[in-house]
C-alpha positions in Angstrom: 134.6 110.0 79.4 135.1 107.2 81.7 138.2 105.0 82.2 135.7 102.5 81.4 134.6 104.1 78.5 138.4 104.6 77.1 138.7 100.6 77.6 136.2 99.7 75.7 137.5 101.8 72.8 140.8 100.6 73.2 139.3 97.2 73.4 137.4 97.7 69.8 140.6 99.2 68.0 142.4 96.4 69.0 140.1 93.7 67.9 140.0 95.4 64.4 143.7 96.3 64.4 143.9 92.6 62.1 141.6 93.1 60.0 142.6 96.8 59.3 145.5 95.0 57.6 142.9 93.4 54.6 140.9 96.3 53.8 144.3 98.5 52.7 144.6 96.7 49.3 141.2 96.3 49.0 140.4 100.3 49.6 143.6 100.8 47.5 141.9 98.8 44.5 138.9 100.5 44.6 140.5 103.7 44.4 142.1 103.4 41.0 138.9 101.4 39.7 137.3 104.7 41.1 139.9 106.8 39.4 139.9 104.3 35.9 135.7 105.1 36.0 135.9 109.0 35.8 135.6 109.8 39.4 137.1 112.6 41.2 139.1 112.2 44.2 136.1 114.0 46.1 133.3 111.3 44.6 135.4 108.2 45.3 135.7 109.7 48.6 131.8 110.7 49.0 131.2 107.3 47.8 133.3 105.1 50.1 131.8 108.0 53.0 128.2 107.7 52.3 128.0 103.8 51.0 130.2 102.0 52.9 129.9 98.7 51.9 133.1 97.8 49.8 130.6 94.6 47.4 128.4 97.6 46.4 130.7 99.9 45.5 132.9 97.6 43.4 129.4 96.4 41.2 128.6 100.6 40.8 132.1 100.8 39.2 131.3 97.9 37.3 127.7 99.3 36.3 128.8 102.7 36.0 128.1 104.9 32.9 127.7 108.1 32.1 124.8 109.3 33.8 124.6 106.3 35.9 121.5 104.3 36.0 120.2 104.8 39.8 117.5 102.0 39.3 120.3 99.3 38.2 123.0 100.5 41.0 120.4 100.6 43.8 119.0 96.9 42.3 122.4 95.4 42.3 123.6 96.9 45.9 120.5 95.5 47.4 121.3 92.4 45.9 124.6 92.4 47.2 124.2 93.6 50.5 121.0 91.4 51.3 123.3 90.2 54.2 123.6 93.1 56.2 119.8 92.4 57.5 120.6 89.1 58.5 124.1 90.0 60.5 122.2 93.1 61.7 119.9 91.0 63.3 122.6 88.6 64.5 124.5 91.3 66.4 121.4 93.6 67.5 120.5 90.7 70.0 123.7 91.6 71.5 123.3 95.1 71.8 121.1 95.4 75.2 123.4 98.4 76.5 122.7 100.2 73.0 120.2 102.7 73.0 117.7 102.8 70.2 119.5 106.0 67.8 122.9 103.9 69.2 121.3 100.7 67.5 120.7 102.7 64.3 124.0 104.4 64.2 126.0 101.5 64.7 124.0 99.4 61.7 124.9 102.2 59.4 128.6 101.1 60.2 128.1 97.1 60.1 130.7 95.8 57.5 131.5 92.1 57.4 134.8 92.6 59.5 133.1 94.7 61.9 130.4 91.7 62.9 132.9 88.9 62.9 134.8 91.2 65.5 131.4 92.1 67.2 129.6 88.5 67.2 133.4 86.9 68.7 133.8 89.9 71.5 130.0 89.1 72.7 130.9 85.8 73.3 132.8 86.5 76.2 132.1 89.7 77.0 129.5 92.7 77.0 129.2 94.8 73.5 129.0 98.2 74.2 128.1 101.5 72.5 132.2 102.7 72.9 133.6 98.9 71.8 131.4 99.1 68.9 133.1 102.7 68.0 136.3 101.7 68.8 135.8 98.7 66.3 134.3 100.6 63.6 135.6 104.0 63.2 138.9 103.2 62.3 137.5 100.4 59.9 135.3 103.4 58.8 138.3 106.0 58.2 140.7 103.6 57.0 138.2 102.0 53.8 137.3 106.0 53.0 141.1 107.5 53.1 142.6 104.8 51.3 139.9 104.4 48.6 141.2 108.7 48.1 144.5 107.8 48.7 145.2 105.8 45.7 142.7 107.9 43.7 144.6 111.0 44.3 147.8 109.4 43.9 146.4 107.9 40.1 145.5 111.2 39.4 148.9 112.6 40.4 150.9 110.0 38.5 151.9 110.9 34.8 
C-alpha cells in the first residue's frame, strides 16, 4: 500500500469521524427495536450486515410479523430507499479513478452520510477508491456492531 494510498484512508476516516457520532444512538435504537421484534443478536446483526440502509430496516421492524411478508418488506424498502439511485448517480460522476467492480462495491456501501461526505470531498479534491473506504468502512462497522451491541446487551439485561 502506498503512502498515498494510507492518505487517502486517513483522509476518508476523518471526514466521517462527525458523523460516526449520529449513527451510535441511532444503531443503538435499532438494536432494542431488533431485540423488542424477536430477533437474535445474530439476525439484527445479519440484518444491519447485509441491508445496510438504517430507513429500511427501521420500516421491516415496523412491518415485521411472524413469518415476515417478503413482498411488503421488499415494497416498502424500495419505497424508502428510492434515493439511493439518485445519490448513486450524483457521486458516480465523481468516481473516474473507480474501476467498474470498484463502482459497484462502493454503491453497495452508499448511506446518506457517506455521499454528503463524498459529494463535499469531490469538490475540492479527487475521490478515490481508498477515500471512499476509509469513509465507509468504519460507517459500515460502526451501524452493524452497535445495532448488536445494544441487542446483546437487551438480551443480557434482566
Amino acid at each position: 500500500m502506498t503512502s498515498a494510498t494510507r492518505l487517502d484512508m486517513r483522509q476518508g476516516l476523518q471526514s466521517i469521524l462527525p458523523l460516526l457520532v449520529a449513527v451510535v444512538p441511532i444503531g443503538l435504537v435499532f438494536g432494542a427495536v431488533a431485540a423488542t421484534k424477536g430477533l437474535s443478536a445474530l439476525e439484527a446483526m445479519l440484518m444491519s450486515a447485509l441491508v445496510f440502509a438504517g430507513g429500511s430496516q427501521f420500516v421491516a421492524m415496523d412491518l415485521w410479523t411472524h413469518p415476515a411478508s417478503i413482498a411488503a418488506l421488499g415494497t416498502a424498502a424500495l419505497l424508502v430507499n428510492i434515493r439511493h439511485v439518485l445519490m448513486g448517480a450524483s457521486i458516480s460522476r465523481h468516481m473516474t479513478e473507480f474501476s467498474r467492480r470498484q463502482k459497484v462495491m462502493s454503491m453497495l456501501f452508499l448511506a446518506d452520510e457517506i455521499w454528503a461526505v463524498a459529494e463535499f470531498r469531490a469538490r475540492g479534491h479527487r475521490l478515490t477508491p481508498a477515500w471512499f473506504f476509509g469513509a465507509a468502512l468504519p460507517f459500515y462497522l460502526a451501524w452493524v456492531l452497535l445495532g448488536l451491541c445494544l441487542e446483546r446487551w437487551s438480551e443480557i439485561r434482566p
